[in-house]
TINUTI-888869 format. One record per residue: residue in one letter; x, y, z of N, C-alpha, C in turn. Coordinates in steps of 0.05 Angstrom, whole numbers, padded with zeros to 5 digits, always signed. Layout:
N
AXYZXYZXYZ/...
REM end
This chain:
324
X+00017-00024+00000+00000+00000+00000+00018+00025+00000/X+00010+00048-00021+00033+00067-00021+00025+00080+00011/X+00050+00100+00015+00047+00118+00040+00021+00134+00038/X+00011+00147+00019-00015+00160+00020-00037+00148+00028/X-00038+00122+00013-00061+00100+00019-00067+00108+00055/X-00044+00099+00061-00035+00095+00097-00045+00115+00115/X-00031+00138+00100-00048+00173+00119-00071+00170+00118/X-00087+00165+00085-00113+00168+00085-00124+00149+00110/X-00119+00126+00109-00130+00106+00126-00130+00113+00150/X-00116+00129+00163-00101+00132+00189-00120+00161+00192/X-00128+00170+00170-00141+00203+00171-00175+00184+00178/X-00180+00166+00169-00205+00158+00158-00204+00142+00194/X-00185+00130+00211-00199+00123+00230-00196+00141+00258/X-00182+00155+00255-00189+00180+00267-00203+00200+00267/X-00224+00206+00237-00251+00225+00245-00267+00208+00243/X-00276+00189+00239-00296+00164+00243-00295+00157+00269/X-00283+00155+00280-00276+00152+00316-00273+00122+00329/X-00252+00104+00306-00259+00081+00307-00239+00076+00329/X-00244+00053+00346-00218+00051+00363-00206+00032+00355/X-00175+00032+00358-00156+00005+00352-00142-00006+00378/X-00150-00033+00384-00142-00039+00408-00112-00049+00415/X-00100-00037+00428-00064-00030+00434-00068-00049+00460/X-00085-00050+00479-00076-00054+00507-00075-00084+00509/X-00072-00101+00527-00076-00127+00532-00099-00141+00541/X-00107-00157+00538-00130-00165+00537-00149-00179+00557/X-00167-00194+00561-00182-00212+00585-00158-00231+00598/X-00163-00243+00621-00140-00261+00635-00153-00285+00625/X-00133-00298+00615-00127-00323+00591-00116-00320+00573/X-00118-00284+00563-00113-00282+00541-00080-00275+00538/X-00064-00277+00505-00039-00274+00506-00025-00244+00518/X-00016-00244+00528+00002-00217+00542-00010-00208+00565/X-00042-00222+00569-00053-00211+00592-00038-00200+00616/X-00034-00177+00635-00025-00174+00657-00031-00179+00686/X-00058-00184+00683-00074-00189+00706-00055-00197+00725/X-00057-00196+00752-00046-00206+00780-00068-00221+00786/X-00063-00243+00792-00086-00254+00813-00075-00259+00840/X-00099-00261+00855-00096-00251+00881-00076-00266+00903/X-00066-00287+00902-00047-00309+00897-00016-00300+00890/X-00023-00289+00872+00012-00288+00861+00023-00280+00881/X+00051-00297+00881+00078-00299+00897+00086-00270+00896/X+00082-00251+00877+00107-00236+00880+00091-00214+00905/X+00063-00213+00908+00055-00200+00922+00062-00199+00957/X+00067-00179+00967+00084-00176+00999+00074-00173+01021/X+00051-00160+01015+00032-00145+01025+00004-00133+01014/X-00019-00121+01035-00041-00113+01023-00051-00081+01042/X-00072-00075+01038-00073-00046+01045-00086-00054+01078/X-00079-00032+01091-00085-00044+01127-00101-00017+01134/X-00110-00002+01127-00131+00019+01119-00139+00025+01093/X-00170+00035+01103-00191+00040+01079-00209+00053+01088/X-00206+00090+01075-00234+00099+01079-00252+00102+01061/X-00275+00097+01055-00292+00105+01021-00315+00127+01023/X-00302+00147+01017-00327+00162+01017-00349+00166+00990/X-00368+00153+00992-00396+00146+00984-00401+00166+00954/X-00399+00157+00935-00419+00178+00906-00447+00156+00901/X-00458+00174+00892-00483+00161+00883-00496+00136+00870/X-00530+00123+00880-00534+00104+00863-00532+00112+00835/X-00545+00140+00825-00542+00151+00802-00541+00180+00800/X-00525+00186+00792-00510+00218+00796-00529+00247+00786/X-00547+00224+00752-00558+00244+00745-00590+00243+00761/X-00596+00223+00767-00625+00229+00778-00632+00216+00798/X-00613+00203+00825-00622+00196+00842-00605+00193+00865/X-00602+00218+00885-00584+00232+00898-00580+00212+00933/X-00591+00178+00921-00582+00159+00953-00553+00161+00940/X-00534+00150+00974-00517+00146+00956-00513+00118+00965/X-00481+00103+00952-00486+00077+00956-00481+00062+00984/X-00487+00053+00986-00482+00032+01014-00468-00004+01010/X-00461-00019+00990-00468-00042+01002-00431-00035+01006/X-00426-00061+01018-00402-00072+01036-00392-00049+01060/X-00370-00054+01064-00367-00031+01084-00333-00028+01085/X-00314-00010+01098-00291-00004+01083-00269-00020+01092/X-00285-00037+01115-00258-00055+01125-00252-00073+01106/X-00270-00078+01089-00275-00112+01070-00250-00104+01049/X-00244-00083+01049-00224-00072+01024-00185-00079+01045/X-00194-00082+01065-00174-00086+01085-00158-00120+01077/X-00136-00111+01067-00120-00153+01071-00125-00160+01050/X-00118-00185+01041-00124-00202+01004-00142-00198+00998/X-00147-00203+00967-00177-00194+00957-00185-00219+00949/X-00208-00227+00954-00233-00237+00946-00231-00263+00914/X-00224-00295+00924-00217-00295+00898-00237-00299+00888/X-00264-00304+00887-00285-00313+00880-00310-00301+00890/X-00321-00294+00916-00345-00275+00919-00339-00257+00913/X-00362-00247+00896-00368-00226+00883-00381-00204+00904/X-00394-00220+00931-00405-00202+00953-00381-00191+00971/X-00363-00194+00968-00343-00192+00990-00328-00164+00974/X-00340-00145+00975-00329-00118+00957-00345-00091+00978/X-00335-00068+00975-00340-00050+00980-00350-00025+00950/X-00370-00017+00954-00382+00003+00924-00375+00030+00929/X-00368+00036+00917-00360+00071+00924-00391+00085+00906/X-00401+00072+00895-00420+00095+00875-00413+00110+00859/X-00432+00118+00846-00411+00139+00817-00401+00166+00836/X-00381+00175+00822-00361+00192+00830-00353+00194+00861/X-00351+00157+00869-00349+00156+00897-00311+00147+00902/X-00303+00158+00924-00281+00160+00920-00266+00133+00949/X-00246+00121+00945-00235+00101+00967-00203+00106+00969/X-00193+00107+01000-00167+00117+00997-00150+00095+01015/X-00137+00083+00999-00114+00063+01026-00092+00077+01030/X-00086+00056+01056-00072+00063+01070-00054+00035+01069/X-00022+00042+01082-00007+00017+01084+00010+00015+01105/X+00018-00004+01115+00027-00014+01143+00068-00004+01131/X+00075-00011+01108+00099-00004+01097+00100+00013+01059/X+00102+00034+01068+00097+00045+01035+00103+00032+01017/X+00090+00033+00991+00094+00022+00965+00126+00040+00958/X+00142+00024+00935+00159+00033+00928+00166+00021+00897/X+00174+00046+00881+00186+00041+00853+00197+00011+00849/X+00193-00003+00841+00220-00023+00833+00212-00035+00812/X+00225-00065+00806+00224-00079+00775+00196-00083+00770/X+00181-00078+00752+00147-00084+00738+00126-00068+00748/X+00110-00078+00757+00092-00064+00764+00100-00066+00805/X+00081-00046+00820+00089-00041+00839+00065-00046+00861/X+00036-00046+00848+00022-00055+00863-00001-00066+00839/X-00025-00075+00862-00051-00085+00833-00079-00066+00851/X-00088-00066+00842-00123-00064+00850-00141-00082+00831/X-00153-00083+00856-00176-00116+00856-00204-00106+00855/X-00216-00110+00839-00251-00103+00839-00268-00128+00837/X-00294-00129+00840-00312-00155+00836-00325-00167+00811/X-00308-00157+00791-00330-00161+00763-00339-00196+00763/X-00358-00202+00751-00365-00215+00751-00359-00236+00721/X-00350-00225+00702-00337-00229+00674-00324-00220+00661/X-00311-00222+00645-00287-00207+00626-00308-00189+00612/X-00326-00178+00609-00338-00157+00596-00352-00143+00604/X-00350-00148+00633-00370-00130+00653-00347-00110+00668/X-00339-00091+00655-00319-00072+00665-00323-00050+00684/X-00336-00047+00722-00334-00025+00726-00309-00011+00736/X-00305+00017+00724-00280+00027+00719-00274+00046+00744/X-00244+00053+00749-00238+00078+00773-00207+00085+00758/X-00205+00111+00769-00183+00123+00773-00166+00117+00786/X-00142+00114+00790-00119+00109+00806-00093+00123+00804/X-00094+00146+00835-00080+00158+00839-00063+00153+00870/X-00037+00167+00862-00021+00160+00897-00010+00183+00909/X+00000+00179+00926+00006+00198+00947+00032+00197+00963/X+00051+00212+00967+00066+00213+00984+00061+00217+01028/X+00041+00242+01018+00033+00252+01046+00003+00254+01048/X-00020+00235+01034-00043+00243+01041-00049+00265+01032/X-00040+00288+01022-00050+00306+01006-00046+00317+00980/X-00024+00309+00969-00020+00317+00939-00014+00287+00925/X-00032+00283+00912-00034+00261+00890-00025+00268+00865/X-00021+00244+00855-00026+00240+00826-00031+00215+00809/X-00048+00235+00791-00068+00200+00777-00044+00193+00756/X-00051+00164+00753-00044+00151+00727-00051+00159+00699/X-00036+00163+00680-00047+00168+00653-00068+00154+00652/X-00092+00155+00649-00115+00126+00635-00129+00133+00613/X-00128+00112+00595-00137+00117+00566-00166+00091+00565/X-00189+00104+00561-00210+00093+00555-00216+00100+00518/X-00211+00082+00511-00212+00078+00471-00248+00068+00469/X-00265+00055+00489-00288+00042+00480-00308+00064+00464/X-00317+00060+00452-00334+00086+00438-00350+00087+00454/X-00361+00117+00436-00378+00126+00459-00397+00140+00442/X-00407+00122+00426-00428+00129+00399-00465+00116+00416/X-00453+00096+00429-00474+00079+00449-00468+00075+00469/X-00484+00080+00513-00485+00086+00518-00478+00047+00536/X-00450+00039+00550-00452+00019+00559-00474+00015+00576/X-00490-00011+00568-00517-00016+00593-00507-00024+00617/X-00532-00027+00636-00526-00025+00668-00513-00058+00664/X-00514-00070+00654-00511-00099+00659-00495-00116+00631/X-00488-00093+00620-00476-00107+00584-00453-00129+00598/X-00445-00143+00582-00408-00157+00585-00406-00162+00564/X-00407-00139+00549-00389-00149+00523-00370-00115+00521/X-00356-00109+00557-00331-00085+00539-00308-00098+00534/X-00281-00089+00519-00262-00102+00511-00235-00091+00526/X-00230-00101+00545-00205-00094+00568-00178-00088+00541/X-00183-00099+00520-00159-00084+00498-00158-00050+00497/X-00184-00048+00500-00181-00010+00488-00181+00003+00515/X-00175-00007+00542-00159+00011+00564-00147+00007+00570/X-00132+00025+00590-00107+00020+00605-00107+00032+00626/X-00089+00032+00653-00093+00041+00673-00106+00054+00684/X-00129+00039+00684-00155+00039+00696-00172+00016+00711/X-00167+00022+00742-00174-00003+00760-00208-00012+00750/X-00199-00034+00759-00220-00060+00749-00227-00073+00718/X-00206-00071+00706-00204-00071+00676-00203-00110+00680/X-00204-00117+00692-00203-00146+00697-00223-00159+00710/X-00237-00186+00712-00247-00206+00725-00237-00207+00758/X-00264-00218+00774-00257-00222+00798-00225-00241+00814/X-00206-00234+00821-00196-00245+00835-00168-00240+00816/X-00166-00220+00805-00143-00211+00781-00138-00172+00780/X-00119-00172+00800-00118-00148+00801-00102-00127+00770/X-00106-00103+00771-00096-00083+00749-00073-00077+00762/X-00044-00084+00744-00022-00071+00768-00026-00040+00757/X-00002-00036+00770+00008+00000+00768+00029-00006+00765/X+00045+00017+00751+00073+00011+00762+00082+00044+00760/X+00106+00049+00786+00096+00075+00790+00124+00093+00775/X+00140+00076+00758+00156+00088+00742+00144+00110+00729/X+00121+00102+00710+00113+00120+00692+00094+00147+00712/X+00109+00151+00736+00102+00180+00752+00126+00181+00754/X+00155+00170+00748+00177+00182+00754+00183+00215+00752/X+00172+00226+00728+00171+00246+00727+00155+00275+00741/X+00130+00261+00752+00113+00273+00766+00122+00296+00790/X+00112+00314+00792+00119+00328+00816+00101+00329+00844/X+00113+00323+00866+00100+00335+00896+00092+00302+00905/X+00109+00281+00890+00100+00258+00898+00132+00242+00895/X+00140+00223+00926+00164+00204+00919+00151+00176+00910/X+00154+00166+00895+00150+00143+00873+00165+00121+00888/X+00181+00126+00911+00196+00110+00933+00186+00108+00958/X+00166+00124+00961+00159+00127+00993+00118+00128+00990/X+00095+00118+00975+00073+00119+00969+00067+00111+00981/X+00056+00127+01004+00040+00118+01034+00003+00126+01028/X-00011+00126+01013-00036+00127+00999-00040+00127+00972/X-00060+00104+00972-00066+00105+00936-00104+00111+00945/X-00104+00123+00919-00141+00129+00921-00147+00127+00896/X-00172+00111+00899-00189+00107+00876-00209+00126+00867/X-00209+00130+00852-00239+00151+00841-00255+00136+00823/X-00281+00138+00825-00298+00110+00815-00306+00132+00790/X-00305+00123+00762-00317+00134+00733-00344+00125+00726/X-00355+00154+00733-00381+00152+00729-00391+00130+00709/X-00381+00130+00679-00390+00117+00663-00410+00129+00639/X-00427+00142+00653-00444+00161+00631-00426+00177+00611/X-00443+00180+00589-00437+00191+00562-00445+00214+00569/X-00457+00222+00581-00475+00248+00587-00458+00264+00595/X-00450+00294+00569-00429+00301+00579-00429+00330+00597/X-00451+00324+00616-00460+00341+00637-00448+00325+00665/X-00449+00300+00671-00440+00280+00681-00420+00273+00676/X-00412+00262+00656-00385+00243+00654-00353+00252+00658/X-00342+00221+00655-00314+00235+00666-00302+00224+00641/X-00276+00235+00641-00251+00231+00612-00223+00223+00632/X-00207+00213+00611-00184+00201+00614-00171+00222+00600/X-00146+00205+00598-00114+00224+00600-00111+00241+00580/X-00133+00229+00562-00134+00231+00522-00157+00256+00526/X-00171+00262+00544-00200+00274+00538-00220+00263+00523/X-00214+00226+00531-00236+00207+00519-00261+00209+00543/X-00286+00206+00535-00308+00192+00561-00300+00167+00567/X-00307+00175+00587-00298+00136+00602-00324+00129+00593/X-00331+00106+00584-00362+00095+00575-00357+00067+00589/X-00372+00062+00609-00371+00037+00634-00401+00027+00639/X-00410+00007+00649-00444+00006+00654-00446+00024+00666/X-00478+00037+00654-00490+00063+00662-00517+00056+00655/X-00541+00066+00677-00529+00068+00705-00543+00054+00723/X-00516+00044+00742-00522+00025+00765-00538+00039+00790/X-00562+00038+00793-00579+00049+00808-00588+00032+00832/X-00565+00026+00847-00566+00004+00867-00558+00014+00885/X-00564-00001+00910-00529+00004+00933-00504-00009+00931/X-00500-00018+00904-00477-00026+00896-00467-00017+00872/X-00475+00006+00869-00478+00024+00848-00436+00032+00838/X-00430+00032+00819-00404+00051+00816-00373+00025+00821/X-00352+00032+00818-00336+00013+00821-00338-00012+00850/X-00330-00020+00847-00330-00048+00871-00307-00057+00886/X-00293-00049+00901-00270-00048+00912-00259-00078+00925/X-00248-00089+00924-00241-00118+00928-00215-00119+00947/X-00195-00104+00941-00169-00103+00962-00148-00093+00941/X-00123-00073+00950-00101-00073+00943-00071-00084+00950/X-00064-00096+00935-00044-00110+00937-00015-00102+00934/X+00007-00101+00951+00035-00086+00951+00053-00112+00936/X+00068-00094+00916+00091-00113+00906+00115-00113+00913/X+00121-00083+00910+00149-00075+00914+00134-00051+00945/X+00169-00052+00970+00154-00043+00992+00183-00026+00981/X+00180+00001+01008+00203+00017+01016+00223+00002+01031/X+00251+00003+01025+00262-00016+01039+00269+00007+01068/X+00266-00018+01081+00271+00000+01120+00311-00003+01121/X+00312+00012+01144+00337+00016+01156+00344+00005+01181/X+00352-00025+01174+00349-00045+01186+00376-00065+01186/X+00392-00064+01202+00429-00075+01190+00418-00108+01193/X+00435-00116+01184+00433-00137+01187+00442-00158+01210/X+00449-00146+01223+00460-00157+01251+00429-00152+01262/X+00423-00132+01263+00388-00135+01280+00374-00152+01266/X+00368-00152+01240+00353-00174+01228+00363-00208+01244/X+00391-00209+01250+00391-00235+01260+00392-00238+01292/X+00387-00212+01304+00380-00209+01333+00355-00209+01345/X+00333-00210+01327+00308-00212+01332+00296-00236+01340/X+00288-00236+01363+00282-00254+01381+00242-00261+01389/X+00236-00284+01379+00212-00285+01383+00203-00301+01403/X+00198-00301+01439+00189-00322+01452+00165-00313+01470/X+00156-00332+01482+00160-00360+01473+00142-00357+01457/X+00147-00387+01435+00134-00387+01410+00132-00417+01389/X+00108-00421+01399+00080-00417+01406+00074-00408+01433/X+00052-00386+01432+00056-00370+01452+00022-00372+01455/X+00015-00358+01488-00019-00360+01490-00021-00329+01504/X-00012-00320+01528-00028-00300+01540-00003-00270+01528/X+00027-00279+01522+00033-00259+01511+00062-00275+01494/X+00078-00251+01476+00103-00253+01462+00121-00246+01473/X+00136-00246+01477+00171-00229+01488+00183-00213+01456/X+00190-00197+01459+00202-00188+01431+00231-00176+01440/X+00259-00182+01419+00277-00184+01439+00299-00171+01413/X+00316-00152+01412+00330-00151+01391+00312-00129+01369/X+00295-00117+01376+00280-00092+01356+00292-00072+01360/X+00289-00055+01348+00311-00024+01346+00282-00010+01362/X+00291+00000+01383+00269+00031+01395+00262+00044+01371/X+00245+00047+01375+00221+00074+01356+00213+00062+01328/X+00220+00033+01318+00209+00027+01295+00182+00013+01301/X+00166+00013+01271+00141+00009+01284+00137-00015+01271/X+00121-00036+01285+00121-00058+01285+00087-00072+01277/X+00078-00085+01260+00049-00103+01261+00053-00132+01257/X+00032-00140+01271+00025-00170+01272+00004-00169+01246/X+00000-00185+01238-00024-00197+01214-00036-00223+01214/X-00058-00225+01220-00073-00250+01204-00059-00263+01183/X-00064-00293+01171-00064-00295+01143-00073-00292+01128/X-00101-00265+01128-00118-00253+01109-00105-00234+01097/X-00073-00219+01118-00064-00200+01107-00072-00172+01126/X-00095-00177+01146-00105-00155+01169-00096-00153+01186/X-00088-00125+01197-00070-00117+01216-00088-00118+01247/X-00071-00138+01263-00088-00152+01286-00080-00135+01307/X-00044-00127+01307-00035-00117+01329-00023-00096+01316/X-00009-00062+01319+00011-00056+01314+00025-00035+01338/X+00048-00020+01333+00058-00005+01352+00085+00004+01352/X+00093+00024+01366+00118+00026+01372+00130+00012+01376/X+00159+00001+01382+00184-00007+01397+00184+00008+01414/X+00183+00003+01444+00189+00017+01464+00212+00023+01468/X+00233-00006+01470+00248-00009+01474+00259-00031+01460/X+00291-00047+01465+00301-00066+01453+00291-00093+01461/X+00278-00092+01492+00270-00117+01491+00234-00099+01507/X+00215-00126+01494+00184-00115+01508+00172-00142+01499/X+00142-00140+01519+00135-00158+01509+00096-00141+01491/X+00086-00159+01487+00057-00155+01473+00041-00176+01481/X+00018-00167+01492+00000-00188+01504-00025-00196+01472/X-00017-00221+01482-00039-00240+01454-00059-00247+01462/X-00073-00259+01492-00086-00269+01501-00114-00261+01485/X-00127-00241+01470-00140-00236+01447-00140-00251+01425/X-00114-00258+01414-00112-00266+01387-00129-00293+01381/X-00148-00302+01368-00150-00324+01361-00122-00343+01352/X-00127-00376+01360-00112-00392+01349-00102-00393+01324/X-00081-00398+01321-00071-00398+01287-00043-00382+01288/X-00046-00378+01260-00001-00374+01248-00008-00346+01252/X+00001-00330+01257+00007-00289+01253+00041-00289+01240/X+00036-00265+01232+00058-00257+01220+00078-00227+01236/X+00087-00234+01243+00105-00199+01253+00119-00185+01230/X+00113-00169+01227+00140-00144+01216+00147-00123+01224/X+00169-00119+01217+00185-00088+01226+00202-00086+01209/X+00199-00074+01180+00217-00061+01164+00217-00091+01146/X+00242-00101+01141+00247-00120+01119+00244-00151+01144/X+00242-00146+01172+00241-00169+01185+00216-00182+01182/X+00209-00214+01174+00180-00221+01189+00179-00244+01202/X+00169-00245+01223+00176-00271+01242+00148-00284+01241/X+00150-00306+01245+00125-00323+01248+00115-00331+01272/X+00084-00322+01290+00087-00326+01315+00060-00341+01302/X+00061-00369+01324+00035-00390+01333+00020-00381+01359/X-00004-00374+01354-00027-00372+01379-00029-00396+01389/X-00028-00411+01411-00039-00434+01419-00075-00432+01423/
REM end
């Protein structure tokens, strides 16, 4: 085909408004990225969550949403109930929090987990981070789906090819990573130290009195509209890949003393540096116990904890304590 052929063609799917799908596709499919909730490389999950509430429907019906509640977004996400989610509602917003900041490193750096129920039931959010809880910044996100027709409340037929960083672009139990290189450049945010990520839930409507756009000044076009209490994205859990590394020698790493252990009414903790801060976890990933270092040696009373494995950390250390 000569070079002109090519412009024309290239002129002809850009005022026609056709999209060409660049991104990767449903989980099964070749190059897919998905994380599922499982994968090894994951370290950690978010140990706060607040969501503050947008609507069942923005343009004409001012409840806002209610179902789950913001702890459920707390620890691993959900590989299979679809009930086990928290709804922000349209233009409802959710902010974590983390026991050890996210940090830059090889691939992606964290995922977000939503409840979809199929590879073509896409509800969509924004995903932005934070150094200090007050100055963010979002992810580029590119929504390509047209927006000639108006996604229904319940369609599954969108195509996870024509977006990109845009949480919940995946099936239940398969998170969207991030990776926070491409903010390297960003200002008023360390890309080494991301102590809050927040979601912003996309409306979805075409209605461009309502709706929201991506990086491009595309409409996000998502099912519209969910007139529920489960209305708007579906929050499932965030997952840490890469952490901040702590300042921690290695002589303390092998001074750290856990007794007795298996333990019932309390721990001894023996070998911690004063003033670093320390949590226990479930194996859900939920923060049971946390706190200062008082001192080099203390103990922590368990006599609370249900039976079972916990996990300690402090910086790059994690010790394994048994409840009797």
């Amino acid at each position: 085909m000569k070079t002109s052929s090519l412009l024309f063609l290239s002129l002809f799917i850009l005022t026609a408004g056709i999209s060409v799908a660049q991104f990767d596709g449903a989980v099964g499919t070749a190059g897919c990225k998905a994380i599922q909730y499982n994968d090894s490389r994951i370290v950690d999950w978010a140990t706060g969550c607040t969501v503050y509430r947008g609507y069942y429907d923005i343009a004409s019906n001012r409840t806002r949403a209610s179902f789950g509640s913001d702890t459920v977004a707390i620890g691993m996400a959900t590989a299979s109930n679809t009930m086990e989610a928290v709804s922000l509602g349209d233009s409802g917003v959710a902010v974590l929090t983390f026991a050890t900041p996210i940090a830059n490193g090889e691939g992606p750096d964290f995922a977000v987990y939503e409840n979809s129920f199929g590879d073509g039931f896409l509800e969509l959010a924004f995903v932005e981070v934070s150094s200090d809880g007050q100055r963010y910044v979002r992810f580029p996100a590119t929504s390509n789906t047209p927006t000639s027709t108006q996604v229904g409340s319940f369609a599954n037929n969108m195509d996870p090819t024509l977006m990109n960083n845009l949480a919940g672009k995946y099936r239940i139990g398969w998170g969207t990573p991030f990776d926070l290189e491409e903010l390297r450049d960003s200002t008023g945010i360390d890309i080494n130290n991301i102590t809050h990520v927040r979601l912003v839930d996309c409306i979805g409507t075409i209605d461009p009195q309502y709706c929201t756009y991506d990086a491009n000044g595309n409409i996000v076009n998502d099912p519209y509209p969910t007139a529920f209490n489960s209305s708007g994205f579906d929050l499932t859990g965030v997952a840490v890949i890469n952490q901040r590394t702590q300042s921690i020698s290695m002589a303390q790493v092998d001074d750290v003393r856990v007794c007795p252990n298996p333990c019932r009414h309390f721990v001894q903790l023996s070998g911690m540096p004063a003033g670093e801060e320390y949590r226990i976890y479930d194996l859900s990933g939920k923060t049971v116990i946390s706190g200062i270092c008082p001192s080099n040696s203390f103990s922590i009373n368990t006599q609370d904890l249900k039976q079972g494995v916990y996990v300690m950390k402090i910086g790059q250390v994690a010790k394994k304590i048994v409840k009797k």
